[in-house]
N, C-alpha and C positions, 0 to 999 in steps of 0.2 A: 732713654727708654729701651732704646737693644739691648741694653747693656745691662738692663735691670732683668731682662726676658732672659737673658744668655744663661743670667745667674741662677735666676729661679727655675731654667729648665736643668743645669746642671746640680742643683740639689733635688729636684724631684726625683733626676737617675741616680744620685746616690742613695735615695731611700729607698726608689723599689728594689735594686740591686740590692741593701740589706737586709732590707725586710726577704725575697728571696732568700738569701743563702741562709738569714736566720730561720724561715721555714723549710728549708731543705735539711738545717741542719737537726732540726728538731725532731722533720720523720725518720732522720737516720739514725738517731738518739734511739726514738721510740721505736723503731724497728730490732734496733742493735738489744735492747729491753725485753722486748718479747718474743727477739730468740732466745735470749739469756734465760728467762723465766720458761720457755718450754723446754729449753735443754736441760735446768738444772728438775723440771717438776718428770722429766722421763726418768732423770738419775736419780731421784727422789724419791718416786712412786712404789709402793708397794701392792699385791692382790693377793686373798683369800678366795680359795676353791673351795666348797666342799658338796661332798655327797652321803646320800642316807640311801641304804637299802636294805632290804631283809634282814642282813645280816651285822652288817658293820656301816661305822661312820669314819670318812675320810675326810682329812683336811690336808689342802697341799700349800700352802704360802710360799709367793716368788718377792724377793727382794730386790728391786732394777738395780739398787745405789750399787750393790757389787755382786751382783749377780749369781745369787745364795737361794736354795731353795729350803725347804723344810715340808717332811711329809710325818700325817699321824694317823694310824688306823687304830680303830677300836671294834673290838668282836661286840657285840649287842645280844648282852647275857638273855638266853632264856627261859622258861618255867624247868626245871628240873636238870639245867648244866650246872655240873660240878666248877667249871672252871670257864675264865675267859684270856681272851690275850689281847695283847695288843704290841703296834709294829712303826718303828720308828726309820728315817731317814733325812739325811742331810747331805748337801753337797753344792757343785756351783751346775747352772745353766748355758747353753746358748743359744743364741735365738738362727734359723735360717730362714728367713722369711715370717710368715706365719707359723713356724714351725718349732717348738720347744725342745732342746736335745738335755738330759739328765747325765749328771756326773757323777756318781756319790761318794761322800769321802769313805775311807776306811772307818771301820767302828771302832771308835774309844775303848781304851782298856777295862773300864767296869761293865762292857759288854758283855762278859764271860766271868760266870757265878763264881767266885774264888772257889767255892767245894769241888770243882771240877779237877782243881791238880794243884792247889796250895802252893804256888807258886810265893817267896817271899817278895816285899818291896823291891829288896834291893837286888834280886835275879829280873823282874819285871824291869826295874830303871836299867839294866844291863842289855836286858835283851831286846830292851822298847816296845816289845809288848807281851801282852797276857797270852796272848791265841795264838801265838809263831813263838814256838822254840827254836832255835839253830841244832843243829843236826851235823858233827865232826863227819865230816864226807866228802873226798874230792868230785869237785861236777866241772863238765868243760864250761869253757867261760862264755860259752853261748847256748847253753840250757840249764834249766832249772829243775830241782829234784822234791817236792813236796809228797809228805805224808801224808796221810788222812787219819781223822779219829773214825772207830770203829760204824760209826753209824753212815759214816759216807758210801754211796753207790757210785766207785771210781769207774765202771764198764759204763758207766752213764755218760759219763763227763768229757767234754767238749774244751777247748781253747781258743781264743778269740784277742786281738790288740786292738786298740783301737787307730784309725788311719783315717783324717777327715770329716771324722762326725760320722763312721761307717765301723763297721765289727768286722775285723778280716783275720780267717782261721788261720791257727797256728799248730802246727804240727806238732803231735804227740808222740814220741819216741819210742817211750815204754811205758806200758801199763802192767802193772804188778803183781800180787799177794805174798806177802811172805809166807815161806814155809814155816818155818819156827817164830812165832812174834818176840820180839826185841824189846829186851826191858831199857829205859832211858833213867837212870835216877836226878832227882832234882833235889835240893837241900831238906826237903819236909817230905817229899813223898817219891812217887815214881810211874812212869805212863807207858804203855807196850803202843809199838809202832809194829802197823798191821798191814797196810796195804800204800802203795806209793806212784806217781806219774813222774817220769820224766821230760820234763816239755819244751821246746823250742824257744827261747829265750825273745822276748820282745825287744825290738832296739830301740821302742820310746819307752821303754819299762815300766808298760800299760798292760798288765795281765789279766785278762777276762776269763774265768773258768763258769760256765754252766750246767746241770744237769736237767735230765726228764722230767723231775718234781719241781719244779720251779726254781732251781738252785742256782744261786749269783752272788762268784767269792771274786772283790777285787784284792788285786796285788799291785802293789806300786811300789816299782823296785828302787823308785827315789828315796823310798824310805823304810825297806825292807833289805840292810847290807850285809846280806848273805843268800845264798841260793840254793841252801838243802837246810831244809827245815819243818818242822811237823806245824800241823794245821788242826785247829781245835772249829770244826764246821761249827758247831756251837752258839759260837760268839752270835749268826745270824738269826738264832729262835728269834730274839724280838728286835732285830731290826733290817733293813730292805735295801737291799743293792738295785737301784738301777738306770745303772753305767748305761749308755745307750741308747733308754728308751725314748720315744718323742710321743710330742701330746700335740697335737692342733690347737692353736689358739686361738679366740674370737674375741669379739668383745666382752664376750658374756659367760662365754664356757673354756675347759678346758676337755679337748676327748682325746683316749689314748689314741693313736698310730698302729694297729695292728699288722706285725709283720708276721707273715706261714712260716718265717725259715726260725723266729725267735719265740721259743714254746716258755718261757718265762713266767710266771702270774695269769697263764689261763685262768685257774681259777678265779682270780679277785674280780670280782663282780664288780666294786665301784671303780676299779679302774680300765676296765672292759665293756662294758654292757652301757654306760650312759653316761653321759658328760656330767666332770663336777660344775657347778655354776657358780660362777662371782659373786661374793656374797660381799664384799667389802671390797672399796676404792679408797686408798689416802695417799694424799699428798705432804709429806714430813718438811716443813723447812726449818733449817736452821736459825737459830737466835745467837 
């Protein structure tokens, strides 16, 4: 009879002891699950902004999976305007906090009208892009010599690297105007070089130039391999640099960050004057 009691008490503790570890091992299953499925639906997630005002509609889209933004403005034609526009950007994000920082890529080559300087294919594949010509000119190997096309206001203009998710000025050396303007010929045509900066060479070759009128030319010298070279301001009619700027982010909105020292898109009302709102949440999973 002990001996029947001994047994049957040592299989009872072999079942709760498995029953335990089988449900311990099952919350550790289902936990290890639904970090998984939050982690992969934060990597996954994407959000639509946008905004309407008087004038224009903006839409900003952030992608989490790789942290890609996309922005799109539209002028909102009205009775009696000849014309309208509209203003494109792209680049990556980071997040500090609640806090959105923008990066934007350089503008692709069909940014700038070919009418502008008939540049051919094969000077374009040469030179890797439409908007930077290279420019035969020795420059010390720690500053850079940029032209401007005629409609640039270079006494305006500002130099900025970026250090930390922060804009840190860079010293301007020389500010210009040619006496005589400077013919350049290219295979089909030819462009006069009018007014030029000399600037302090970034050492993350992260080069931010600004002006008064809202003007914002990125250089990235990772991918620009040469240092004196003419600039077609151009290329940004319709599309939007902004390297820089931060939005707050909420559940529900996005609102720009306005800084006094960064005179940028004053004007743009829907990214000034009132938050764009979350119009769309998805969650993308793969198959």
């Amino acid at each position: 009879m002990i001996k029947m009691k001994a047994t049957l008490f040592i299989v009872l503790t072999i079942t709760v002891v498995a029953t335990g570890a089988l449900s311990i091992s099952i919350l550790m299953s289902c936990s290890k699950e639904e970090n998984s499925n939050k982690n992969f639906s934060l990597l996954s997630k994407s959000e639509t902004y946008k905004s309407v005002d008087k004038s224009t509609k903006t839409e900003i889209k952030l992608n989490y999976k790789d942290s890609t933004y996309s922005y799109h403005e539209n002028y909102i034609m009205k009775a009696g305007d000849d014309v309208g526009y509209e203003s494109k950007s792209k680049g990556k994000f980071k997040m500090d906090k609640d806090t959105l920082i923008f990066y934007t890529d350089m503008p692709s080559n069909d940014m700038l009208d070919y009418n502008i300087h008939h540049l051919t294919n094969e000077e374009i594949a040469k030179n890797k892009f439409s908007y930077i010509y290279p420019i035969d000119e020795k420059v010390n190997s720690n500053q850079v010599k940029i032209y401007f096309d005629n409609i640039a206001e270079i006494d305006d203009y500002k130099a900025f690297t970026i250090i930390n998710n922060q804009l840190k000025p860079l010293q301007i050396i020389e500010r210009k105007k040619l006496e005589e303007e400077k013919l350049i010929k290219t295979k089909n045509d030819n462009f006069f070089l009018f007014h030029y900066l000399i600037i302090e060479k970034p050492k993350n070759n992260q080069l931010l130039i600004t002006g008064s009128h809202s003007e914002s030319f990125l250089f990235d010298f990772d991918k620009i391999p040469y240092s004196a070279f003419h600039f077609y301001t151009r290329v940004y009619w319709n599309c939007s640099d902004f390297t820089g700027l931060r939005f707050l982010k909420t559940d529900k909105s996005l609102k720009r960050i306005i800084n006094p020292d960064d005179k940028r898109y004053e004007v743009r009302d829907a990214l000034n004057s009132a938050a764009l709102g979350r119009v769309r949440f998805s969650i993308c999973r793969l198959r």
